[in-house]
N, C-alpha and C positions, 0 to 999 in steps of 0.2 A: 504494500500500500504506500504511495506518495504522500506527501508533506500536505500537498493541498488539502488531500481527503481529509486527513487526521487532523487539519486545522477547522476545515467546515465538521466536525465533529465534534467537535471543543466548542464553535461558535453554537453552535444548534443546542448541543446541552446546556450551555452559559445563559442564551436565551430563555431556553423553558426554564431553569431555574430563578432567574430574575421573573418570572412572569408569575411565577407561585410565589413571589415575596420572602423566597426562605434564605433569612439570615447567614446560616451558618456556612461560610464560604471555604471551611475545609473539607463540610460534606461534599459541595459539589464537587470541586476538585477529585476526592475518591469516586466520587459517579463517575469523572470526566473520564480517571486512569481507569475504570474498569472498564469503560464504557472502549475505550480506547483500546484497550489488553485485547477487550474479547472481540476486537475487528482483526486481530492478527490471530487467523484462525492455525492452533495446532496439525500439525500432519504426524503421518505414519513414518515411522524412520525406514530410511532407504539402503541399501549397500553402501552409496555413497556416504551418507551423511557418517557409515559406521568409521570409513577410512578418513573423514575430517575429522574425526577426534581427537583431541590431545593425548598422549599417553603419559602420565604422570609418575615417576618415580623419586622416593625421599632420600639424599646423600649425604644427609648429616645436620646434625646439631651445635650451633658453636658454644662455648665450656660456659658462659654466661646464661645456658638455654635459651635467649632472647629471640635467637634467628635461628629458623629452617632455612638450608639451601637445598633447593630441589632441582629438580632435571624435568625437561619438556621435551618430548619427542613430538613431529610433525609428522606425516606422511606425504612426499612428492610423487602423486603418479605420472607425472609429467618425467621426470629424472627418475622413480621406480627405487627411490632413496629415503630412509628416513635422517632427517638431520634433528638433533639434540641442542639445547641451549640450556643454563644451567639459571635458576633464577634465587631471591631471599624473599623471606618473608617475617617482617617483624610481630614474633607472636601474640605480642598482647594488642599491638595498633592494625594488625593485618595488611600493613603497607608491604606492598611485593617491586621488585625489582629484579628487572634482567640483569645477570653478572656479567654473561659471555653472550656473544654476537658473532663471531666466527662459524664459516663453514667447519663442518666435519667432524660436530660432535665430542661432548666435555661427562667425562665422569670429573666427580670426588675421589682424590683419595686421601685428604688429611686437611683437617681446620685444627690452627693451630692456635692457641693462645690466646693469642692476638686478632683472632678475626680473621689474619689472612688463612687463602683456600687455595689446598695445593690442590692442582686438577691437571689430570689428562688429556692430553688434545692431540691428534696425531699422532699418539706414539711417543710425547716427550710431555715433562712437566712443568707446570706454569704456575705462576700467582699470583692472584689476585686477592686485595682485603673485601671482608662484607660492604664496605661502606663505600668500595664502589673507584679505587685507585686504578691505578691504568695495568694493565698484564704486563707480566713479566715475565718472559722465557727462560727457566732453570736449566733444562738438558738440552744437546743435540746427540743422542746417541744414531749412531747408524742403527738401522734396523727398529729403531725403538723400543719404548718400556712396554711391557704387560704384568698385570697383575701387582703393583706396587705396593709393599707394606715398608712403611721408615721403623727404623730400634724408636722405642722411647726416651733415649737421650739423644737422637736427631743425629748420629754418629753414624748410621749404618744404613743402607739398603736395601730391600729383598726384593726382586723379582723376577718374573720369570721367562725364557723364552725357548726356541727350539732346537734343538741339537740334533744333527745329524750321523746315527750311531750304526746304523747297517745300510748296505745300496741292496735296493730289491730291483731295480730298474734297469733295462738292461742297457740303454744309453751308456751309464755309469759304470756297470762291470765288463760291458766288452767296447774298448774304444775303436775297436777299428769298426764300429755297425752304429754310429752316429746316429743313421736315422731310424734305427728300430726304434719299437714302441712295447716293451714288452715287461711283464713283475712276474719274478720270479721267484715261489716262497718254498718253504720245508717246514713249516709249524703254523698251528692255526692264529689269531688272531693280526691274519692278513688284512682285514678290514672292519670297520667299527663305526656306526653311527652314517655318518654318509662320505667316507674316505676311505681309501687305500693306505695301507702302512707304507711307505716313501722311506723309512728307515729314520721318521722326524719323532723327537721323543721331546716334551714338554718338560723341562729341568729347572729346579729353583737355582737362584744364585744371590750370592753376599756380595757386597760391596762398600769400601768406604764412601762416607757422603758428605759433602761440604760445598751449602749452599750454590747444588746443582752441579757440583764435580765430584765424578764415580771414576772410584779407583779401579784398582785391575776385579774385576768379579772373579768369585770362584763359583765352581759348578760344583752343590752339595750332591751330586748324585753323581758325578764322573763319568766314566763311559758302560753305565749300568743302561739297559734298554727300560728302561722303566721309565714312568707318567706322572707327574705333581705338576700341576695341582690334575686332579684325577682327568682323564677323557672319559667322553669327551663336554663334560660342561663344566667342571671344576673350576675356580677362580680365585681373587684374594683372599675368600673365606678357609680354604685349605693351607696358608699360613699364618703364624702367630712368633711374635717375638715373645722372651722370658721378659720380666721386668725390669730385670737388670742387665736387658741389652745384650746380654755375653752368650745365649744360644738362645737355636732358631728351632719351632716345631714344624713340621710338615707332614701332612697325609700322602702317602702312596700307598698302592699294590706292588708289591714287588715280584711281579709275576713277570712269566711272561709267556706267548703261544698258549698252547692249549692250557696249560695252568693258570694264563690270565683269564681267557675266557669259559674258564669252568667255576670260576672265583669272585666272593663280594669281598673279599678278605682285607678289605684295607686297613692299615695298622699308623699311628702316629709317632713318628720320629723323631730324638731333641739331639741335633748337630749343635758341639760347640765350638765356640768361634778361636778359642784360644788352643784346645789340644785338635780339632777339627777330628775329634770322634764322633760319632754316629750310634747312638741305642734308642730301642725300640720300646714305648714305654706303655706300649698295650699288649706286650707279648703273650698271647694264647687266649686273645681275645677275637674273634672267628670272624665275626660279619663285618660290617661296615664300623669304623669308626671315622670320623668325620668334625669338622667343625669346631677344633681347639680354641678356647678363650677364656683366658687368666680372668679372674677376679680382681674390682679396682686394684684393691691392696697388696696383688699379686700373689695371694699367702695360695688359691686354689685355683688347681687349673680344671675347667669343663668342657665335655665332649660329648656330642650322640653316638650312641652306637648301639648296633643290633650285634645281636647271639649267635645268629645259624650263617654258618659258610655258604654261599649262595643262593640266599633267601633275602631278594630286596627289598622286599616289604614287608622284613619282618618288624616287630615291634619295635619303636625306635626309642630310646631311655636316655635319662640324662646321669652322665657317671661323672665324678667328683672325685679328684685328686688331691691329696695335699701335697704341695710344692715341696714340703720341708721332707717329713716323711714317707712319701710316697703311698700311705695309706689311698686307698680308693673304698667311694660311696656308691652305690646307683640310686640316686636320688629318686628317681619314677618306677622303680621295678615293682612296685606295691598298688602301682595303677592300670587300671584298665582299658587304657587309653594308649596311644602314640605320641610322639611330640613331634612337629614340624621344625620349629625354630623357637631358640632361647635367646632370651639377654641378661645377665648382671643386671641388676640394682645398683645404685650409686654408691650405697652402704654397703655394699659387698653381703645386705642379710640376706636374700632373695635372688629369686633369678625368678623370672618373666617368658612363658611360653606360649608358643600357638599350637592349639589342634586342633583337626577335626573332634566335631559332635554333634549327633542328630541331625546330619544335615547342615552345616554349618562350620567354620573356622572362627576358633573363640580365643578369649586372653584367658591365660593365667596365672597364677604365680603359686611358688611354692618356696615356706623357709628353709634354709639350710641349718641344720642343727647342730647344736654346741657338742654335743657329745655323739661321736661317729660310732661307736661301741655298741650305744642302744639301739636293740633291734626295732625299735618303734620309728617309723618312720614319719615323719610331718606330712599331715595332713595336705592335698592338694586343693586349692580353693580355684573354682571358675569366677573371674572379674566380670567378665562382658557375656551380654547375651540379648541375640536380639536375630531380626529376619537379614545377617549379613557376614562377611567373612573380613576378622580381621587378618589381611593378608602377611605382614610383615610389622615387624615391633623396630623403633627408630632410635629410640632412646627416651629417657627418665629424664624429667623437668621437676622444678618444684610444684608446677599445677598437675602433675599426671604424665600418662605414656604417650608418646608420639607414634602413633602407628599409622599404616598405609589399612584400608576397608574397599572392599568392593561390594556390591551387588549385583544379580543377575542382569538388573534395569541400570546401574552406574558404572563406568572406569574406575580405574583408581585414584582418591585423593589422599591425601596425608590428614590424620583427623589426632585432636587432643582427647586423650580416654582420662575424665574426669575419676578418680579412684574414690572420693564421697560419693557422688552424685551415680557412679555408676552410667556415666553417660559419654557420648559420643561429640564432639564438638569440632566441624570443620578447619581448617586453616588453607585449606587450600583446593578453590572453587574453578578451577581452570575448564573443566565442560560444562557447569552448570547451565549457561546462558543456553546452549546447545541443548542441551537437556531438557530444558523448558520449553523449546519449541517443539516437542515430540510431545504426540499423545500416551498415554500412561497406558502399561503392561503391567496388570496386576498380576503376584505373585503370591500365591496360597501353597500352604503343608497338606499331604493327607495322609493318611493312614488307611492300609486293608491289611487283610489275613491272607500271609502268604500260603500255598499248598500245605505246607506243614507247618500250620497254625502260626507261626511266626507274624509279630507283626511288621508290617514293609510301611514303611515311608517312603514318599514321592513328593517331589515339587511342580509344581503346575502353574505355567505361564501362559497368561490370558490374552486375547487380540485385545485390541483397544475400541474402545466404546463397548464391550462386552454383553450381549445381550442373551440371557437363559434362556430365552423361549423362542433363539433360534438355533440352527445346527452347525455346526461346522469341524471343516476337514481337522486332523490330529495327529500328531508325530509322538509315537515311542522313542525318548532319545534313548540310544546305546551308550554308557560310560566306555570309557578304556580303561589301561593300566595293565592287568584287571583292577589292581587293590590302589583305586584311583576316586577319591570320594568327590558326589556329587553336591557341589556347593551352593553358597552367592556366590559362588567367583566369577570374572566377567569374559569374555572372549571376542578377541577381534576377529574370529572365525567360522566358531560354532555359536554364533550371537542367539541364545532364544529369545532375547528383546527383539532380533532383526526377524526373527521369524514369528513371532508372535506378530508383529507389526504387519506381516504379509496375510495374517487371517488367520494363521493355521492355531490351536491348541498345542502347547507343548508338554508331554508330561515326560517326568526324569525320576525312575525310580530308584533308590538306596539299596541296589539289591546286593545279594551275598558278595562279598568283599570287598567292600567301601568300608575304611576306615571313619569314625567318630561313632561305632553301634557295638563296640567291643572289641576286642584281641580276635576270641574266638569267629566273629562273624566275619572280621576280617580274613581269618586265615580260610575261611570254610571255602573258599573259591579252589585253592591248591586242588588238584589232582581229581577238579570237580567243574570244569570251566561250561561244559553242556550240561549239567545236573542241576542245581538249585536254583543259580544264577538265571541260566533262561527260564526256569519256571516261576522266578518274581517276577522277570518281566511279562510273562503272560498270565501270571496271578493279576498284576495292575493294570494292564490295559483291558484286560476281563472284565476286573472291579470299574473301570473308571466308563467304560462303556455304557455304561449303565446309566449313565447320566442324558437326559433327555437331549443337550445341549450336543454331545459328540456324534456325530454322523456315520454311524458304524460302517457306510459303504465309502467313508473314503477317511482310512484308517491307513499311515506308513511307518516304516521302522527307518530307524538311522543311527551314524555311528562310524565310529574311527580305531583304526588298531582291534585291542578285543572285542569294542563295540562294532567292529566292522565285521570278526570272526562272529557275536552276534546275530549280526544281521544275516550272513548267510546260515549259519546254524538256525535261527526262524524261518528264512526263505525254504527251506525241506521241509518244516513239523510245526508250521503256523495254521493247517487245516484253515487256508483261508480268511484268517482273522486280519491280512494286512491285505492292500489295492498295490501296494507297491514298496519299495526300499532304498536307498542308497547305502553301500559302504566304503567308507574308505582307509584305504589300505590295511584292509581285514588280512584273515587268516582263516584261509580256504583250503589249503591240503596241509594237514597237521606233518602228514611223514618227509613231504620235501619241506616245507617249512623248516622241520629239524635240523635236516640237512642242510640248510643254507643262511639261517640265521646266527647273529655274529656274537651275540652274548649267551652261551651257551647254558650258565650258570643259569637263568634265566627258563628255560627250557627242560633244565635237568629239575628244577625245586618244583613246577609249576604244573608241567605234564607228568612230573615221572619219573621221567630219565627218555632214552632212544627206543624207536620204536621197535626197536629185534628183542625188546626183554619183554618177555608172556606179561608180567606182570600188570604193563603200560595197555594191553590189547584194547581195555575202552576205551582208553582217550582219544588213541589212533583210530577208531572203529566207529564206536557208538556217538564219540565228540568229536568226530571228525565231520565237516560240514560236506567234504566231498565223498563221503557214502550214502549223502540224501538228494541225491541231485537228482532220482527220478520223479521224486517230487515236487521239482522246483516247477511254477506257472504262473511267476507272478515274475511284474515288470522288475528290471533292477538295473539302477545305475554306481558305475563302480572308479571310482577315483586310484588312482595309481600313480605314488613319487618313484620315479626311474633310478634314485640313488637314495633309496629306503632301504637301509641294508637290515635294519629290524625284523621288516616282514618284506623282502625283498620282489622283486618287479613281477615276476611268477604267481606270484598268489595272486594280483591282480587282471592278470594278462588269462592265467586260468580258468577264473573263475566268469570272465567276460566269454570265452571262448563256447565254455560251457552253455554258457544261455543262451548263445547265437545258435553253436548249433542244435538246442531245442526248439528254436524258433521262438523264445520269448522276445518280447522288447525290452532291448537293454541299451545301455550305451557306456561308452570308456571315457573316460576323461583322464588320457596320458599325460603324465607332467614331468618331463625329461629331466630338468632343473629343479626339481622341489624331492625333497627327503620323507621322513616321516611325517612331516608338518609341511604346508604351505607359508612362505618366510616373503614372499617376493609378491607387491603389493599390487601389482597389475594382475597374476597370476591369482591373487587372494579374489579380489573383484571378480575373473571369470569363474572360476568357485562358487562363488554364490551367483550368479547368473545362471549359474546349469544348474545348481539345485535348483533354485527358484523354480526356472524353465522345465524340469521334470518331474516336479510336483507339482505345475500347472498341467501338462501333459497328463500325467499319469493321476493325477488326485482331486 
């Protein structure tokens, strides 16, 4: 609407209120703005509007708590590039200000003292204070920094970069054959996540540091074929300096071939700087340990870690060290729950966690206890609770916690967790405006009775303007993982705001192996992936059918990775309760799957083991989606990343093959360049274009 309009609207209301005599001239005024508001009529959110978002993440607190610096991502689909800019925000005045203005994107990695913010840009670091002084360039290291943690007396450097420790390639081992193109292996973990082993190994390194001049680095891992910070998503979070500076800790596996990829086994290491020995300070501790971080006072060092050697999703706990004598706690092993992420407390009494529960990612906190001897453990208390996920914990203020929150209907903002009040308080509104202009997708809990009495919860995302007493089309979402909990978390991908907003019903059940509903329900998916699990999902769309509102004749399932496996596991034994499907990058032959997926450990805890042992015969058989394919008669469209090496290009390509030649309608949607995820923002857009388009088609 133009200036004119909104002005002859103003004029017209100011009239009729002068003509009835009513005094009070700030009522009109609110007449004027509603009057006004409600001529800018709300829409449905579009694909587009999803990829105009901001994407918010929080980089620190400076020691005063006064200021959040935060980070803004943009998406160009013009360039097919996101670029970053880092911004402040004074907490109690809410005044915000850009830091950085440069192309090519700024983490945090240290606010110091003083205000200033050492941050990464390119590959070297820079500073700038809050208040807004001009940049300064610290390093120019060739090749650049990754992963940057400074010692606490500002004397030392840790970071990390690539070393190249075996040639697989044959360029490199035979020089008279230049232009061959060939990799050449003899042990498995030739490939991982969406790369080839290149013989490049990800190694921490020490360095002197003096105001932006690094000494000779040393490579704490030497010519070990091993990985820190872990592959492939590891980061600054897999190092930590001691407090006094003089050793460093770091997470690896020190596997390697087939023993890395049979293995969760990472163990936490403390290199020191002066004898430059190396011990191992979780020795005979099996699963994952992860995530080292001293206590203010440095007296106690904490870490997550699970139990079971090759079990990623086993329960994850928080274990406690003391620094002095190396006594250890497990602070959570007494709870029934998992932890995502901790923080310290300023006091060092406390540590601060998220987890899943009920549907939901909550705060918590838990005291650490004076006397480690008593088997009585401290009580775990939930802080927050409410219809949203608090996603990441920022740090402790004296008003409360600084955490990032999402919703299924919001991105993420950075919010103040009021510790009286129990409440939630924004600091940082960067899509609101956006937000407003979208009509509302309400989001309801429900509960039915699973096949085995059990009860299942589900979330259900409603179109906008919502009306019970008409019908409309429904989507069963599929989870992944498997042990992958269905939250408010928010997705620039699998949006159910974007799809709600297109008409459709979304419903998303908490079925068997979603963490926040116990240990046990978690685990219950293990060596059970076709068993309980798909019969929650057909317990809830059973249950939810029933509702006058859902239009039982145009009923689809959907879903990604196991929700992809899923969706073809229903396409055989849905006895027609779906019009149609999409999966993407499912898991459609259990036995080659085996054979060609890259984290084995994965596949050994989860099916079994390999499909030649009698034992495994259901999983491979009965939960395998390609022994029901003469079943299949319903439409299906099937997404496939070409450098998905998870669930590699074959299950997709199969599974497409399959329906052609029964003659169903189906269609592929090949993505050469995208992995197990869609990462590449032109590519994300035709994504939801064909969905859309297939569930106009088909539903």
């Amino acid at each position: 609407m133009n200036k004119i309009s909104i002005l002859a609207i103003a004029l017209m209301l100011s009239s009729s209120a002068i003509a009835q005599k009513k005094p009070e001239r700030q009522m009109d005024k609110s007449l004027i703005d509603s009057k006004i508001e409600q001529s800018f009529a709300k829409k449905n959110m579009t694909p587009m509007d999803l990829w105009n978002l901001s994407r918010v993440s929080a980089e620190g607190i400076t020691n005063d708590g006064r200021t959040l610096v935060y980070g803004v991502s943009n998406y160009s689909l013009e360039s097919n590039k996101s670029e970053k800019n880092l911004f402040t925000v004074n907490m109690q005045s809410g005044k915000t200000s850009q830091l950085t203005h440069d192309l090519g994107g700024e983490s945090v990695v240290k606010i110091e003292a003083n205000g200033d913010v050492i941050y990464s840009h390119k590959g070297q670091l820079w500073k700038k204070n809050v208040n807004g002084t001009d940049a300064v360039q610290l390093t120019d290291v060739p090749d650049g920094l990754e992963n940057v943690v400074f010692s606490p007396d500002g004397k030392y450097i840790l970071f990390s970069k690539a070393v190249l420790l075996k040639t697989y390639h044959s360029p490199n081992k035979f020089e008279d054959l230049p232009k061959s193109n060939m990799f050449i292996y003899d042990d498995l973990e030739y490939r991982h996540w969406d790369t080839f082993n290149d013989g490049k190994f990800n190694h921490p390194f020490v360095a002197t540091y003096d105001n932006g001049k690094i000494g000779e680095p040393i490579d704490l891992l030497g010519d070990q074929p091993f990985y820190s910070p872990q592959a492939p998503f590891g980061g600054a979070e897999d190092f930590v300096w001691s407090p006094d500076s003089k050793s460093v800790l770091y997470v690896c596996k020190k596997k390697f071939g087939k023993e890395y990829a049979t293995s969760t086994n990472t163990d936490i290491y403390k290199y020191e700087l002066a004898s430059k020995q190396t011990t191992n300070i979780t020795e005979g501790m099996m699963g994952y340990d992860t995530n080292p971080v001293f206590s203010p006072d440095g007296k106690v060092l904490a870490w997550t870690s699970m139990k079971t050697d090759g079990y990623e999703a086993d329960k994850n706990d928080i274990i406690l060290q003391n620094s002095v004598t190396g006594q250890k706690l497990n602070l959570t092993g007494h709870w029934d729950e998992t932890v995502s992420s901790f923080k310290w407390s300023n006091d060092n009494k406390k540590i601060y966690f998220t987890a899943a529960t009920r549907g939901t990612v909550q705060l918590f906190v838990v005291h650490i206890p004076s006397n480690w001897n008593n088997r009585a453990l401290p009580a775990i208390e939930q802080l927050s609770e409410g219809q949203f996920d608090i996603a990441s914990i920022v740090g402790e203020t004296k008003d409360g916690i600084v955490v990032t929150s999402t919703k299924m209907t919001r991105a993420a903002e950075v919010f103040l967790f009021n510790l009286k009040s129990k409440t939630l308080k924004p600091i940082t509104q960067v899509n609101e405006k956006m937000y407003a202009g979208f009509k509302d997708t309400k989001v309801e809990g429900r509960f039915t009775k699973a096949s085995d009495g059990q009860d299942l919860f589900s979330w259900v995302i409603y179109p906008p303007d919502f009306d019970p007493s008409k019908k409309y089309p429904t989507l069963l979402f599929c989870q992944g993982g498997p042990q992958s909990a269905t939250t408010q978390s928010y997705s620039f991908r699998w949006s159910f705001q974007l799809m709600a907003s297109q008409g459709y019903i979304v419903i998303l059940p908490n079925r068997r192996g979603m963490p926040g509903w116990g240990v046990k329900w978690n685990a219950d998916i293990s060596k059970d992936w076709g068993g309980q699990a798909i019969r929650d999902y057909l317990s809830a769309i059973d249950d939810f059918k029933k509702e006058p509102y859902v239009d039982n004749d145009r009923i689809g399932a959907i879903g990604a990775s196991y929700g992809g496996y899923s969706v073809f596991m229903l396409a055989g034994i849905h006895e027609n309760r779906f019009k149609t499907f999409i999966s993407h990058n499912g898991l459609f032959d259990m036995t080659s799957w085996y054979n060609t997926t890259e984290e084995l450990f994965f596949a050994n805890h989860d099916l079994g083991g390999p499909y030649w042992e009698d034992k495994n015969s259901k999983t491979y058989n009965e939960f395998n989606p390609l022994k029901h394919i003469d079943k299949w008669n319903t439409p299906i469209m099937i997404y496939q990343g070409a450098k998905d090496y998870r669930v590699p290009v074959g299950q997709g390509l199969g599974a497409f093959q399959v329906a052609q030649l029964k003659g169903i309608k189906s269609r592929l949607v090949y993505m050469p360049d995208e992995n197990h995820w869609v990462l590449s923002g032109q590519n994300a857009l035709v994504w939801q274009r064909e969905f859309f388009n297939w569930l106009k088609e088909t539903l």
